[in-house]
C-alpha positions in Angstrom: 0.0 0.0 0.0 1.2 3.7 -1.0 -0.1 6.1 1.3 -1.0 9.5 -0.2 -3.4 10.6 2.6 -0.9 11.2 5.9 -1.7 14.4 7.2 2.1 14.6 8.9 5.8 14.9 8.4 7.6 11.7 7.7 10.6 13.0 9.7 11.5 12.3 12.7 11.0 14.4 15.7 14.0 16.7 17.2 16.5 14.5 19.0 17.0 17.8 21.6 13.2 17.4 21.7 13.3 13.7 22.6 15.9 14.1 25.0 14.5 16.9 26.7 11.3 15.1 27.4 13.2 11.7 28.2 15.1 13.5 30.8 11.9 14.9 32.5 10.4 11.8 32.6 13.5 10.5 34.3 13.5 13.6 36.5 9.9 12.5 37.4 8.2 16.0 35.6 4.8 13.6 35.1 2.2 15.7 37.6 0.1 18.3 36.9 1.2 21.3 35.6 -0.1 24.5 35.3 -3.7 24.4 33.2 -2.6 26.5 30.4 0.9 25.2 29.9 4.0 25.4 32.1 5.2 29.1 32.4 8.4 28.7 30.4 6.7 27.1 27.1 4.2 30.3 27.4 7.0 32.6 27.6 9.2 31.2 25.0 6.5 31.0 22.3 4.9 34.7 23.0 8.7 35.8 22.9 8.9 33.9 19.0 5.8 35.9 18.3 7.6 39.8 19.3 10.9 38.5 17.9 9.6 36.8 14.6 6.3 38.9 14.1 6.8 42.0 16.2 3.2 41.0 18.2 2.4 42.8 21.6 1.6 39.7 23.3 2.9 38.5 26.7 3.2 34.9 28.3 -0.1 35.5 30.1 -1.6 36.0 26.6 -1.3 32.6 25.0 -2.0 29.0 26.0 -0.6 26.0 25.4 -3.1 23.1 24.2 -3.5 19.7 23.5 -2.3 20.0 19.9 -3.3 22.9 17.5 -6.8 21.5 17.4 -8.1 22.1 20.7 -6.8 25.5 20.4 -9.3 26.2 17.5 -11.8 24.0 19.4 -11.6 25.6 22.8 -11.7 29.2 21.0 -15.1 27.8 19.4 -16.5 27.0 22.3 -15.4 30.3 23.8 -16.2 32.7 21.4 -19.2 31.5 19.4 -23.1 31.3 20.4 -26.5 29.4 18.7 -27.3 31.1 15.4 -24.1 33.0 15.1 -21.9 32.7 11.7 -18.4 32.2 10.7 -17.0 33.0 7.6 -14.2 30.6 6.6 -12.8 30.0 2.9 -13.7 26.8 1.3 -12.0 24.3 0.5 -11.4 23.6 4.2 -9.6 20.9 7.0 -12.1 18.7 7.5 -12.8 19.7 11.5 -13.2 23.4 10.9 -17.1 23.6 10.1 -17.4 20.8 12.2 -15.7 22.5 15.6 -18.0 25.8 14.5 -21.6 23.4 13.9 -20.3 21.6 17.7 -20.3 25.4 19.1 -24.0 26.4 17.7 -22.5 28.4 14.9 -23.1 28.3 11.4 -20.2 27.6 9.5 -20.4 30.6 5.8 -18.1 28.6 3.4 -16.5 31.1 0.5 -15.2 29.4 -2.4 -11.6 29.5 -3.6 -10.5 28.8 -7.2 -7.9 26.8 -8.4 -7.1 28.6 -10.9 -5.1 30.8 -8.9 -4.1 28.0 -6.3 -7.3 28.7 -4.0 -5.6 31.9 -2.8 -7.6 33.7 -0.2 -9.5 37.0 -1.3 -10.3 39.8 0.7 -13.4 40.6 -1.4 -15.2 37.3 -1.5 -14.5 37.2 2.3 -16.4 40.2 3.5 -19.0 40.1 1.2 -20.0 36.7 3.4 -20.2 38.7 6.3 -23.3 39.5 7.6 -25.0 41.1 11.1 -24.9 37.5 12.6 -21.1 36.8 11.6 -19.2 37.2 14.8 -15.6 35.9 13.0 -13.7 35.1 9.9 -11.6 31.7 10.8 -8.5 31.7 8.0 -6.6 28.4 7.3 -3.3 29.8 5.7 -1.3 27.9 4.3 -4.5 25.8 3.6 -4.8 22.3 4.2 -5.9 20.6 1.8 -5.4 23.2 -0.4 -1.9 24.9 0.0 -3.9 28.5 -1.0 -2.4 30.8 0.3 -3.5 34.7 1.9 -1.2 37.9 0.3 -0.6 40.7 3.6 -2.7 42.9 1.5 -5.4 40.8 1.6 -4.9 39.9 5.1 -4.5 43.4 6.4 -7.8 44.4 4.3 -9.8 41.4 6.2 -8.7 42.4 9.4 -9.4 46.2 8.8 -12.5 44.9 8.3 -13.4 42.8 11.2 -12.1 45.4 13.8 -14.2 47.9 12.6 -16.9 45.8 13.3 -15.9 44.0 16.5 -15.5 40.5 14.7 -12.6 38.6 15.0 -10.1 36.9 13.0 -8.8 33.7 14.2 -6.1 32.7 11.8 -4.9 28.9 12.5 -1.7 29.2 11.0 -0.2 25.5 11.2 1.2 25.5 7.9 2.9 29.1 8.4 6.4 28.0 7.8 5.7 26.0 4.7 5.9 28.0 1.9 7.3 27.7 -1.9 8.8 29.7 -4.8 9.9 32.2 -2.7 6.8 33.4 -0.5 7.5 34.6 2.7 5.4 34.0 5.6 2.8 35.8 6.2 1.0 36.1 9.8 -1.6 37.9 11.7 0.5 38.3 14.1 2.0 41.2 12.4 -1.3 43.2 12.6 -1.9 42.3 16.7 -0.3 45.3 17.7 -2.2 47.8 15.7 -5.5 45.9 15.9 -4.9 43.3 19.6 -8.6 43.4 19.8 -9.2 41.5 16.6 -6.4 38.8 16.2 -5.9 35.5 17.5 -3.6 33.1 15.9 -3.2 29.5 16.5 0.2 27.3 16.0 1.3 23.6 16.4 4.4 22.0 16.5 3.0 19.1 14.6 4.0 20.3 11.6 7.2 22.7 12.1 9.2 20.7 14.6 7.5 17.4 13.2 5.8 16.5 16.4 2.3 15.4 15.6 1.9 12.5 18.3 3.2 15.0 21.0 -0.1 16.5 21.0 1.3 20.1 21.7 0.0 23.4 20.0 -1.0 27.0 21.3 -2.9 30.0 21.2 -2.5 34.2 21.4 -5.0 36.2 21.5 -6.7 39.2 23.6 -7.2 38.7 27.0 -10.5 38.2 27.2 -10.8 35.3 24.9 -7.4 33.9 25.9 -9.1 34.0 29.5 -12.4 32.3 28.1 -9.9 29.2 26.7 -8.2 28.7 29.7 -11.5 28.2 31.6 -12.9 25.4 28.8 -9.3 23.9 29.0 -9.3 23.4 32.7 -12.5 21.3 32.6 -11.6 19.7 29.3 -8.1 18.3 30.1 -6.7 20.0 32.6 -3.4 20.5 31.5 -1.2 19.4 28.2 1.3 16.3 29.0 3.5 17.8 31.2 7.2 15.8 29.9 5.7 17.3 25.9 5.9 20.5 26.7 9.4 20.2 28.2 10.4 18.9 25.0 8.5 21.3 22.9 10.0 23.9 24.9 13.6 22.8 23.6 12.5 22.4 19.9 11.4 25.6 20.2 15.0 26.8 21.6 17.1 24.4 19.8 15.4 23.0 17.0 15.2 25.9 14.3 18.6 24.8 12.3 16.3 21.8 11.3 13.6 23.3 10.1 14.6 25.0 6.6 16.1 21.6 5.4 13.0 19.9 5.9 11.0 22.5 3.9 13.6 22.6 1.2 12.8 19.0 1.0 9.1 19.0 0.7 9.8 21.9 -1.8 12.2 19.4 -3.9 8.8 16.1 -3.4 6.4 19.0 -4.7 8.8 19.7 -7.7 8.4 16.0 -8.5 5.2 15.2 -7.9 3.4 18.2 -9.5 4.8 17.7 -13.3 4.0 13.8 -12.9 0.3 14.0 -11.7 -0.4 16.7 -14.7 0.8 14.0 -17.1 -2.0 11.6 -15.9 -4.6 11.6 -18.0 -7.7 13.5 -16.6 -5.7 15.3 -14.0 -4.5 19.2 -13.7 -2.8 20.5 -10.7 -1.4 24.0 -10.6 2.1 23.6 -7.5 0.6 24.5 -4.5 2.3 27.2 -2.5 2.2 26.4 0.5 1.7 22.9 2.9 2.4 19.4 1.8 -0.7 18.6 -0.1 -1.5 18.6 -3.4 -4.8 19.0 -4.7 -5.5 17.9 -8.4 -8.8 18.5 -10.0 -10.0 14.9 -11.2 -13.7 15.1 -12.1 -12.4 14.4 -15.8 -11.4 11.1 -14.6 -15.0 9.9 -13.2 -16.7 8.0 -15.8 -17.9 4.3 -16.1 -15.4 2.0 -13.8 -14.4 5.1 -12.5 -17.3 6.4 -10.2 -19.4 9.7 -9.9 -17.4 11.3 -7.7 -14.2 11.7 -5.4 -15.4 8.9 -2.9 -15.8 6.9 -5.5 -12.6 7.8 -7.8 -10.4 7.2 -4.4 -11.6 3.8 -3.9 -11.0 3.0 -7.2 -7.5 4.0 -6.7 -6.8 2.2 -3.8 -8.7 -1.2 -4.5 -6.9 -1.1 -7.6 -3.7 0.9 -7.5 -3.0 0.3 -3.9 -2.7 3.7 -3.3 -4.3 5.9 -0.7 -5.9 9.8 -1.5 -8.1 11.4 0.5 -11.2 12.5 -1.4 -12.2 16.0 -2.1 -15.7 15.6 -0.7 -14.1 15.8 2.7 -13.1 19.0 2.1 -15.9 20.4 0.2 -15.0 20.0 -3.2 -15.9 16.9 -4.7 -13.6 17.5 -7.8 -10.8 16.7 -6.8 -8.6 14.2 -4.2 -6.0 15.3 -1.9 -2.1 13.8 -2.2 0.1 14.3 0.5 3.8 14.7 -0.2 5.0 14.6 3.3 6.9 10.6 2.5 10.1 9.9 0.7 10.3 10.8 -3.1 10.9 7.0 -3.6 7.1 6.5 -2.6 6.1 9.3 -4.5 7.0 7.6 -7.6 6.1 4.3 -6.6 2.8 5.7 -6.1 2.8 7.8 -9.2 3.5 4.7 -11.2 0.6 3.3 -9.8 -1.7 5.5 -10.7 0.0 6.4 -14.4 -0.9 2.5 -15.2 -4.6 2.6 -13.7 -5.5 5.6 -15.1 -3.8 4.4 -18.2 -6.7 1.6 -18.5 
């Protein structure tokens, strides 16, 4: 089986990050810390925030949470009431309308194109937003996408939404993973000017290759960053203490590794891209950001092909051996998602694969 449909690095987590949290286990760090994360790990990431992104916040403004996702989750269940909206560009991760739906809200999906590589508009955005919208949620770099959001465009949205007392809660996972030359681009660089509005969430899932460590965080204004640590207190208590010790030394020691590993997902995306737009049936413009690709493959559905993505990806794996994830998940039923976060040796064993099915 080739499997196109990990969500996560294939690298292996920071050795100073291993040892770290293998020394606090030895040191017998395993009782309860601190609910929203032990004070150094809060420290050290609002200080990357002022140092990386020039952002106002202090240690007593972010939390540390049980992965990324329960920092979006948590802020859900804090911020949103029954028959509010959220406005969130579509394509989307899979949990996204799902956290907002959990919280009462009504998810407001805006269509991206990829035409231009589902880049993030300002203009479809705010055309969404109505008098029950009471945020815009922005996924950027997208997953499963890779669209991306321009500072001109985010700057405009968040004009926007603090002129109107909405917020914008950017989950910026994928932040660091960007091609051709883009540059990252945060919210964090507008909290100073607008700290009312802007709440970012991060993960070392991705960056530091951590995903099992369940480890991810949260900055925001005080009164929502308050509101999260409440929810977290009943929902968990606290992260896993000996984690955040070794997050807390990735986060110190870990950086020099971090540029190789892009540089090599830039060199699997260089491979992959040119190969899947020789299949027959399939177009995919490079994505700019993340690990995924995201080829448009309706052309493909047919007669022993299925009607749709769910279809079309069981085809391939019953018959290829190869797993995608289909679009439908997403919210675009046109296309599959192809992860390039494993070794360019199973990225063409995989591409073979599907070059002789589709070939049939």
């Amino acid at each position: 089986m080739v499997d196109f449909g990990a969500g996560e690095p294939d690298f292996s987590s920071p050795p100073v990050a291993v040892e770290a949290a293998r020394q606090a286990l030895a040191d017998g760090f395993t009782r309860y810390t601190p609910g929203s994360g032990i004070p150094e790990l809060r420290t050290e990431v609002a200080e990357s925030y002022r140092r990386d992104y020039g952002a106002p916040w202090s240690d007593a403004q972010s939390v540390i949470t049980v992965g990324g996702k329960a920092a979006l989750f948590e802020i859900a269940l804090a911020v949103f009431d029954d028959g509010q909206e959220v406005v969130l560009p579509s394509p989307a991760w899979v949990s996204l309308p799902e956290q907002i739906r959990f919280a009462g809200a009504v998810p407001v999906e805006v269509p991206t194109s990829g035409t231009d590589g589902f880049r993030i508009h300002a203009g479809p955005i705010l055309d969404a937003v109505t008098d029950r919208t009471r945020a815009i949620l922005l996924n950027a770099p997208c997953n499963p996408t890779g669209g991306v959001v321009s500072a001109a465009d985010l700057r405009t949205i968040v004009e926007f939404a603090a002129a109107r007392g909405l917020l914008v809660i950017s989950d910026e996972t994928y932040v660091r993973f960007l091609y051709g030359g883009l540059q990252p681009v945060s919210a964090a660089f507008l909290a100073a000017e607008f700290p009312d509005t802007v709440v970012v969430v991060g993960s070392f899932s991705k960056t530091y290759a951590m995903t099992g460590w369940r480890i991810g965080y949260m900055l925001g204004p005080e009164p929502v960053v308050r509101a999260v640590e409440i929810i977290q207190s009943h929902a968990t208590s606290n992260p896993t203490s000996f984690a955040m010790v070794g997050a807390l030394a990735a986060l110190r020691h870990a950086e020099p590794s971090v540029p190789a590993m892009i540089a090599e997902y830039a060199a699997r995306r260089d491979m992959l891209i040119p190969a899947l737009n020789e299949l027959p049936g399939v177009v995919c413009r490079p994505p700019d950001g993340a690990f995924y690709a995201f080829p448009h493959v309706a052309a493909c559905y047919g007669p022993g092909r299925g009607e749709n993505s769910v279809d079309f990806a069981e085809l391939l794996l019953e018959k290829a051996r190869v797993a995608v994830v289909p679009g439908a998940a997403f919210g675009s039923d046109d296309h599959i998602r192809i992860s390039f976060a494993c070794s360019r040796e199973t990225l063409a064993e995989g591409l073979k694969r599907l070059a002789a099915v589709l070939a049939d």
